[in-house]
C-alpha positions in Angstrom: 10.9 102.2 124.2 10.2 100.8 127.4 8.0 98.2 126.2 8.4 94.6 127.3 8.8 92.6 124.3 11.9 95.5 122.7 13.4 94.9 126.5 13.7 91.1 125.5 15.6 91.9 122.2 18.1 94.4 123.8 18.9 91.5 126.6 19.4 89.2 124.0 21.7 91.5 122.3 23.6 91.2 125.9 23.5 94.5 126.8 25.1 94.4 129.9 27.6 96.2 132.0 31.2 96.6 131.1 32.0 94.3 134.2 30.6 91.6 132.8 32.0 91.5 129.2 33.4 88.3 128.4 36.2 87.4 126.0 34.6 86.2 122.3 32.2 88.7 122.3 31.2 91.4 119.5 31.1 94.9 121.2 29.4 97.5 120.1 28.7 100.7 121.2 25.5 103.6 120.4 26.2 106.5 121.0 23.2 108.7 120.8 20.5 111.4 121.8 18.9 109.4 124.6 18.0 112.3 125.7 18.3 115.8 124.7 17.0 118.1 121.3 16.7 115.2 119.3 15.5 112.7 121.6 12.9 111.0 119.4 15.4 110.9 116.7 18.0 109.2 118.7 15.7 106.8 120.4 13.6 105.3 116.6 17.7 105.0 115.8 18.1 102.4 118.6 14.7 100.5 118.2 15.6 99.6 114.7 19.3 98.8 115.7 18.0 96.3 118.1 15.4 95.3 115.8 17.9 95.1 112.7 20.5 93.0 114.7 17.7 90.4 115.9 16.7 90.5 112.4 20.1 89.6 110.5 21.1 87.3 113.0 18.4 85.3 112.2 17.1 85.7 115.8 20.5 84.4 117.8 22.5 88.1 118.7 25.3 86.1 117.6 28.0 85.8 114.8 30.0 83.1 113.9 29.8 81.9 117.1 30.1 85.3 119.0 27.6 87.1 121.2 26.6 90.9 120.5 27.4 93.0 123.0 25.4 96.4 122.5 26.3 99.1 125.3 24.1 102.5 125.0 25.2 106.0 125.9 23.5 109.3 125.7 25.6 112.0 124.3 22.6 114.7 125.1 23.3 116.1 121.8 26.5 117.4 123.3 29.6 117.4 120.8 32.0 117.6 123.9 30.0 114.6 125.6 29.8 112.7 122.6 33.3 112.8 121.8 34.4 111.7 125.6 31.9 109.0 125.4 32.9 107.5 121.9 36.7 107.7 123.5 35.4 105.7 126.9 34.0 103.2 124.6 37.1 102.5 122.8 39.5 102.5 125.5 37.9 101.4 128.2 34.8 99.5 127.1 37.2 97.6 124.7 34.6 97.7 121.8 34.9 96.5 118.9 33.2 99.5 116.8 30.8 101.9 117.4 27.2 103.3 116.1 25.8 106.9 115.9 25.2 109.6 116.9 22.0 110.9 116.4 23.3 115.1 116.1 25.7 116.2 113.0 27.9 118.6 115.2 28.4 115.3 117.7 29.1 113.5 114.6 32.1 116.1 113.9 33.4 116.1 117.7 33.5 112.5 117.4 35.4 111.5 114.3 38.9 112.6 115.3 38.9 110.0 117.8 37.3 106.9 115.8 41.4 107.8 113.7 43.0 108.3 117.2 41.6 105.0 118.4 42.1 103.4 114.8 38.2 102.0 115.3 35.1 102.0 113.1 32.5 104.4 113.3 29.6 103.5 111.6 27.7 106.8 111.3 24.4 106.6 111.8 21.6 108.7 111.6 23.7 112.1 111.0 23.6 114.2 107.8 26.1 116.9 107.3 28.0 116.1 104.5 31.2 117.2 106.0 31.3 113.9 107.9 32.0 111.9 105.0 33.5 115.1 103.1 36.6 117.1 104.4 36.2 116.0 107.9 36.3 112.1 107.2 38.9 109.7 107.9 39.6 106.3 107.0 37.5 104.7 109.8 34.2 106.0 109.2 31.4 104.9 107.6 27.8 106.1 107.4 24.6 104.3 106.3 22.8 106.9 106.7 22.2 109.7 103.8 23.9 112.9 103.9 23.0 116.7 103.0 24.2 115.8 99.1 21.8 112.9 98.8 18.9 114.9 100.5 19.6 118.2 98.7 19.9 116.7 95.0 16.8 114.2 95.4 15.1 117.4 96.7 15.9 119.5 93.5 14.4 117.0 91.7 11.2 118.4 92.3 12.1 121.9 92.2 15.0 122.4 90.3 13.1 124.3 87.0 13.8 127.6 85.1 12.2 130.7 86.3 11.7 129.4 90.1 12.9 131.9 92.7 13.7 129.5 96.7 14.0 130.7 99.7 16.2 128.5 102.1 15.0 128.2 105.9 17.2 126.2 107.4 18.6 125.5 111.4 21.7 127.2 112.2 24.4 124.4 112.8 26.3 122.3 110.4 23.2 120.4 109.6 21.2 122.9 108.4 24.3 125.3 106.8 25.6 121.3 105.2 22.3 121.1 103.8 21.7 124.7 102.3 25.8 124.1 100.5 24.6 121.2 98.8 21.3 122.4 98.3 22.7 125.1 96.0 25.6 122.9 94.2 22.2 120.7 93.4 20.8 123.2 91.5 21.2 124.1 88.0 18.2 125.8 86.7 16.2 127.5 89.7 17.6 130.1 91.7 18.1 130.9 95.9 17.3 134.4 96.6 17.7 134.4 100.0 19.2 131.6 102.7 17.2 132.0 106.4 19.7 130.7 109.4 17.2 130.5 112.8 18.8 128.6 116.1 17.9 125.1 116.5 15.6 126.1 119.1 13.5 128.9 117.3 9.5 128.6 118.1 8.9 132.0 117.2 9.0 132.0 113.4 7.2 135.3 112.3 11.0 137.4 111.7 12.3 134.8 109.5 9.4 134.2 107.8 9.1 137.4 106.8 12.6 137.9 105.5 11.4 135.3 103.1 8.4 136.6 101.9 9.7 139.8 101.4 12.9 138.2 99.0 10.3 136.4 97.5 7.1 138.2 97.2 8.0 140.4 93.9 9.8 137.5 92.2 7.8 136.6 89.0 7.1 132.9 88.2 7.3 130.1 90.6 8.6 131.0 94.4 9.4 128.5 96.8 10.6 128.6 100.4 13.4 125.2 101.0 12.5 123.8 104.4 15.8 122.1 106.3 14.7 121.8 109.7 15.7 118.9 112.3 14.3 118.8 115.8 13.1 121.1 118.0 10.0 123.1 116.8 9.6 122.8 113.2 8.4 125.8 111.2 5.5 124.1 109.3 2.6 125.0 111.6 4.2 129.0 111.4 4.4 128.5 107.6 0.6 126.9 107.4 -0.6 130.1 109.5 0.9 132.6 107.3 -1.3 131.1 104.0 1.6 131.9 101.8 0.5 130.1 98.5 -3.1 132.1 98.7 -1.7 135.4 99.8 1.7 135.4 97.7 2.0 131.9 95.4 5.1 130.6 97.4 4.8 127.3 97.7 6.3 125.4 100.5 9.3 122.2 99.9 10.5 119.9 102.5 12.2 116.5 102.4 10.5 113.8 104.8 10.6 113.8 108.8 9.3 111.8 111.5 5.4 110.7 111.3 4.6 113.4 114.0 6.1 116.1 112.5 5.0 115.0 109.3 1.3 115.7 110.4 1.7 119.8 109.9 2.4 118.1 106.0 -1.5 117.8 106.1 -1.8 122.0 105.9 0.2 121.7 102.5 -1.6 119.1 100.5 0.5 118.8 96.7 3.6 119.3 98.5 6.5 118.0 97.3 10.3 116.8 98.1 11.7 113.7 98.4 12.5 111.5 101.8 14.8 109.0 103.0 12.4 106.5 104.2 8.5 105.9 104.1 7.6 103.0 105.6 4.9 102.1 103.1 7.6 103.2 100.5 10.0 100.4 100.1 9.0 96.4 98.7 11.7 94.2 100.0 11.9 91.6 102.8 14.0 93.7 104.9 11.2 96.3 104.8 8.2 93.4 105.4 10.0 92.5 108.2 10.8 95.4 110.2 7.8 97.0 109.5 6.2 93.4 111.2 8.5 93.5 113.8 7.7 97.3 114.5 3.7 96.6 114.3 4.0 93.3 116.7 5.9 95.6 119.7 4.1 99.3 119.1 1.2 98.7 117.4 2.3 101.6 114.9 4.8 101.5 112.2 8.4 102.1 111.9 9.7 105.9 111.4 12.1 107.7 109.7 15.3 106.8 112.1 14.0 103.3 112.6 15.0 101.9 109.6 18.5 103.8 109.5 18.9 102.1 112.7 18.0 98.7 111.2 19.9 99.1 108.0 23.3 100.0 110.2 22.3 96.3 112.0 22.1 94.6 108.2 25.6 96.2 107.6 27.4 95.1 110.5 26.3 91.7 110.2 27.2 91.6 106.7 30.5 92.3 106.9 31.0 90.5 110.4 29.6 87.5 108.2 31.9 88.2 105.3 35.1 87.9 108.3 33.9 85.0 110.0 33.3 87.3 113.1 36.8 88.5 113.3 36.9 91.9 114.3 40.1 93.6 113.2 39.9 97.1 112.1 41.6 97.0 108.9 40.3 93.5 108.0 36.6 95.1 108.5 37.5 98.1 106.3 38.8 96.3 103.6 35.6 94.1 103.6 33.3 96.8 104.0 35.1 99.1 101.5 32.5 98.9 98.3 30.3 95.8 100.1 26.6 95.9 99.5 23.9 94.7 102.2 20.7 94.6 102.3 17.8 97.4 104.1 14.9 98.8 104.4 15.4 100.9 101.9 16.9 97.9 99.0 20.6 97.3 98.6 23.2 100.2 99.6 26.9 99.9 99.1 29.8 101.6 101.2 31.2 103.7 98.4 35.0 103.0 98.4 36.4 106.5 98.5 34.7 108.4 101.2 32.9 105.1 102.8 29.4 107.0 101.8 25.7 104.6 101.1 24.7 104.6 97.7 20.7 104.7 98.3 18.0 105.1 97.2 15.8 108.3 97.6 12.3 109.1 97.5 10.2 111.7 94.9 7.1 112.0 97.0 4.2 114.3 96.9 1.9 115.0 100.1 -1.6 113.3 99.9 -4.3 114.4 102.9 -5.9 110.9 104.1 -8.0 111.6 106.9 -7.1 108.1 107.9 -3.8 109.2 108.3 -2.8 111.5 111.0 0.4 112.6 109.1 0.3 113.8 105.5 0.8 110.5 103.3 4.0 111.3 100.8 3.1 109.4 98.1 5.6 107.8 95.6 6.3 109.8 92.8 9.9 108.5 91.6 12.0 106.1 93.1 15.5 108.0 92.6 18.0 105.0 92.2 21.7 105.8 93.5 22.9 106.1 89.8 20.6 108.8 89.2 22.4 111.0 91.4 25.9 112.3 91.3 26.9 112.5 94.6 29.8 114.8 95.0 33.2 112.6 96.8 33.6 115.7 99.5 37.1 114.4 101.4 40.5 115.7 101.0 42.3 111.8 101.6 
């Protein structure tokens, strides 16, 4: 993050001091986990924002005339924090809308307020589905995918008669959001058991167990559901235990970050489906941030990188679409069913719950040793209209 060149980009974003905003300015603020359990999460987010605003600007940081003003601030992963910060932003940072955060539960602290401050909240990476579901209002919006989108691409490879899952999943309302829709996915296999573990579990052996033991006797095909965010993931536990030689359960996961995607390489064959694999996607949006991403690191983008940059495409779009005007209701009523561009193809703001339609991705694990992750290779694109996303709000 530190590096010199992604320094340049964030300058020429202006991101500055509150003291020295001027007036004909776009502010925005990111709020995220600069810090904290999901750290590396929070941090790929605002490399691709940067990146993603650079990009659709053409290179300027500027719309219709009107400088980008990006002002960062850590919430820690703290729902408390995160909702103080979001309500600084607004009333005393004067911005214009805000990105993030990087946690679900922030996510939830921090939505009340986007409605008390009548200001956009483009939502960004978090999942839990209540976001855009009973706990949404009006002013939010959220490129990135939520627990419905994960769950029913995921049951796409598993979803089949006579399988008996296992859920293991992080106690909070990403992992408990994720096991709910999960289970409304399904329609032919069956969860035995659901496993809750703390967000900050390394010591896997108890929970594993419980699942082996609800699955061991089951006849036909038994799966454990990995839903894991952060923190220590269980896949190195899971590889130790040798559960498909010693009992057939096979193990399922959607994607991750490229580090943690390396304990993929114990489970060759494995399959789920992912948001975003950066050799995944054909589109200019994808060449170029995957260019971008090689020319400052020297490695390629990751999992919250191009969320980050597709939040960018969308708020230039729509600031494009206005002329650079700002309003609040003038933005929602141009970003209500609008399409833009992304790494990932072409999402669109769904009009009733302000939800992306986008794509997903079938994959299935292939060890490359000149790979130090697991490679999850394309199976099945899964196209937004091959998925019936549940509409979740109460509006």
């Amino acid at each position: 993050m530190q590096r010199r060149s992604l320094m340049a980009l964030a300058a020429a974003a202006t991101l500055v001091s509150t003291s020295a905003l001027a007036a004909g300015e776009i502010k925005i603020a990111h709020i995220y986990s600069k810090t904290g359990p999901l750290e590396a999460y929070g941090k790929q987010t605002q490399t691709g924002l940067v990146m993603g605003l650079n990009y659709a600007t053409g290179g300027t940081m500027e719309v219709a005339g009107k400088k980008i003003v990006l002002i960062e601030k850590d919430d820690q992963g703290k729902p408390d924090l995160g909702k103080s910060l979001l309500a600084t932003a607004y009333a005393d940072d004067k911005v214009d809308l805000a990105v993030g955060p990087t946690s679900s539960g922030v996510a939830l602290a921090m939505l009340p307020v986007a409605e008390e401050y009548k200001k956009i909240l483009l939502v960004e990476p978090a999942v839990a589905d209540s976001i855009t579901g009973d706990k949404w209002n009006k002013y939010i919006f959220r490129t990135g995918r939520n627990s419905s989108q994960d769950a029913i691409s995921n049951a796409t490879a598993m979803d089949k008669d006579g399988v008996s899952i296992v859920t293991l999943a992080q106690d909070y309302a990403f992992g408990r959001d994720g096991v709910k829709a999960f289970k409304d996915a399904l329609k032919h296999a069956k969860i035995v058991h659901e496993e809750y573990l703390p967000q900050n579990t390394t010591d896997f052996t108890a929970g594993i167990q419980r699942a082996v033991d609800a699955l061991k006797d089951k006849p036909g095909r038994k799966a454990i559901e990995v839903i894991w965010a952060g923190g220590t993931p269980p896949f190195a536990a899971l590889a130790a235990q040798d559960l498909k030689k010693r009992y057939g359960i096979e193990v399922f996961t959607g994607g991750n970050i490229l580090p943690a995607m390396a304990s993929y390489k114990a489970f060759p064959g494995m399959e789920g489906a992912t948001y975003y694999y950066y050799g995944i996607p054909k589109n200019p949006s994808n060449d170029a941030l995957v260019a971008m991403h090689y020319k400052e690191f020297k490695a390629p983008p990751d999992f919250f990188t191009a969320g980050g940059f597709a939040a960018a495409e969308a708020i230039v779009t729509a600031l494009k679409k206005t002329g650079g005007d700002t309003n609040t209701n003038k933005l929602i009523k141009t970003m209500e069913g609008m399409s833009f561009d992304t790494p990932k193809g072409k999402m669109t703001f769904r009009k009733e719950d302000h939800q992306a339609m986008q794509s997903m991705y079938h994959f299935k694990i292939k060890v490359d040793p000149a790979f130090a992750w697991g490679v999850p290779e394309l199976v099945h694109e899964i196209k937004p209209e091959e998925m019936q996303i549940p509409i979740r709000n109460k509006r």
